[in-house]
N, C-alpha and C positions, 0 to 999 in steps of 0.2 A: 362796065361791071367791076365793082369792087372785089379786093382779095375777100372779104370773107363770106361773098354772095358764093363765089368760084369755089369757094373751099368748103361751103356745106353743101355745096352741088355737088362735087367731088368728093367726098368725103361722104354723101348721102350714097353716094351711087358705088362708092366703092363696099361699103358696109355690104349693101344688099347681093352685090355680085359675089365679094366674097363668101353670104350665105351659098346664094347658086352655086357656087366651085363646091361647097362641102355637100350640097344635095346630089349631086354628080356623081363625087365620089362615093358614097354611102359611106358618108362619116360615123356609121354606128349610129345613125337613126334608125327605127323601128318605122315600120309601117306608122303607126298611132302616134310616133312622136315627130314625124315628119307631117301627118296631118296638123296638128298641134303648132308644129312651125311654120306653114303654108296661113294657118288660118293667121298666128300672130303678124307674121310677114305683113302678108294685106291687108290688116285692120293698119298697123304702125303705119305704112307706106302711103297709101292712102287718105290718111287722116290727118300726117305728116303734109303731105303734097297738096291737100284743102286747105289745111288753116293757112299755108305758105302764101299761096297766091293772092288769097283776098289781102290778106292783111301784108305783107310785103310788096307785092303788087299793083293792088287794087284791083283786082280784075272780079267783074261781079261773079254772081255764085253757080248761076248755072255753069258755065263756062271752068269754073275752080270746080268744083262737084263731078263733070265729066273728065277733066283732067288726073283728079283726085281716082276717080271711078277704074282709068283706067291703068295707073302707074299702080295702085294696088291689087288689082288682078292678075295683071302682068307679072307683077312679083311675087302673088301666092302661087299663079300656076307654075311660076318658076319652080318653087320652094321643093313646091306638091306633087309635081307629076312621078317622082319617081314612088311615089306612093300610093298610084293608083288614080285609077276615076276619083275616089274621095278624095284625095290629097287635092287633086285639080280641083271639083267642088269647092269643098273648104276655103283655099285661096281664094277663087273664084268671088264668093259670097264675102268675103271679108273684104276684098276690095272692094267690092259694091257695097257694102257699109262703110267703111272707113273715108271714102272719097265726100260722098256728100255729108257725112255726119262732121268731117273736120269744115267741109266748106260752110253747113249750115251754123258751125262753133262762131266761126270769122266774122260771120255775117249779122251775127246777132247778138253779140255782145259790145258795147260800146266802145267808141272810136280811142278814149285813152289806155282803156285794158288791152289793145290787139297785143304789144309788143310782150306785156307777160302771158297771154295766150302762146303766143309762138317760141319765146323760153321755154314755158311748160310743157308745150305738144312736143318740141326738140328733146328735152327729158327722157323723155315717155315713150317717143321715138328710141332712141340710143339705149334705152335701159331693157326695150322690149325684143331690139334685136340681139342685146348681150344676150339677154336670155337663150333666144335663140339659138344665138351660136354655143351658147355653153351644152345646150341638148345635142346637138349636130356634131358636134367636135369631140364626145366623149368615148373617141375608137381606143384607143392606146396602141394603136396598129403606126409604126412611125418606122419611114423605111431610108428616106433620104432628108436634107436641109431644106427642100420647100415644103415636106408636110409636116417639119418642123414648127415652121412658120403658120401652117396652115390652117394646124391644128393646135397652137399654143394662144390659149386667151390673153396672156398679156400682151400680145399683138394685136389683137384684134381688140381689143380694149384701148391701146392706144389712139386705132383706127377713130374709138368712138368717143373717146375727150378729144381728139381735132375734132371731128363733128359739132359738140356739144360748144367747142371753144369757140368755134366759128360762128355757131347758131348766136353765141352770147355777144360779139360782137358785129353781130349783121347791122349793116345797115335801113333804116327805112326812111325813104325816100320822104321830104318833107311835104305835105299836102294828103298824103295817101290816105284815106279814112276806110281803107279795108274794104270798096266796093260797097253793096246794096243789095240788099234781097229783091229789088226790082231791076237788077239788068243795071244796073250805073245810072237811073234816072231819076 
């Protein structure tokens, strides 16, 4: 595994748990803007972790799609739950869109476009959880030096150019044509 395969795996996964720690706390989400971040969550995560696999990967689409399916669920119900059945919903639905919608992206657009695919969905990803956390973070309630940290975007910003730096130099493995809409045959 290369440093920057590691470093937008880490840096994927830190982004979104850092969301979860501000869902937790009730970082001055409201009801309605925590559904709002549950549904963005799992659309980005999802759709993120679809276009990855095929086209970094290879790995065909059912297989990216249920994977995709399930890492954005996971992470809207994360988002969501302190907001109720809906917030859970919301997530819910959004990673079952986002998983197959980035897998079916991978899968169907030609084999020299994957790698600006994956630039662009990396974006979009990282732009969608600033968002995010910019909703989440807007308490002004700051009591000690970790929700300094916690709760200050140029942190979490920094979190998401590693991300983005890492997304831009990923590697893709030479051969990989991004898997196949029929299973890899």
């Amino acid at each position: 595994m290369s440093v920057a395969m590691a470093g937008w795996w880490v840096s994927g996964v830190l982004l979104v748990l850092w969301l979860i720690r501000l869902s937790i706390g009730g970082g001055g989400a409201f009801s309605r803007d925590g559904m709002v971040c549950s549904m963005s969550t799992g659309t980005a995560v999802g759709t993120g972790i679809g276009v990855y696999l095929p086209v970094a990967m290879g790995i065909s689409f059912f297989p990216a799609a249920l994977t995709g399916f399930a890492a954005g669920t996971a992470a809207g119900w994360a988002i969501g739950w302190k907001s109720g059945v809906r917030g859970v919903l919301e997530g819910t639905v959004a990673g079952w869109m986002g998983g197959p919608m980035g897998a079916m992206l991978a899968v169907m657009i030609p084999s020299e476009s994957g790698t600006l695919l994956f630039h662009l969905t990396s974006v979009l990803v990282g732009g969608v959880l600033f968002m995010a956390f910019l909703i989440m973070s807007g308490s002004g309630r700051v009591s000690n030096r970790f929700e300094i940290v916690l709760f200050h975007p140029f942190f979490y910003f920094l979190l998401v150019a590693g991300f983005l730096i890492t997304s831009h130099f990923h590697p893709f493995p030479p051969g990989v044509n991004h898997g196949s809409s029929h299973g890899g045959h």
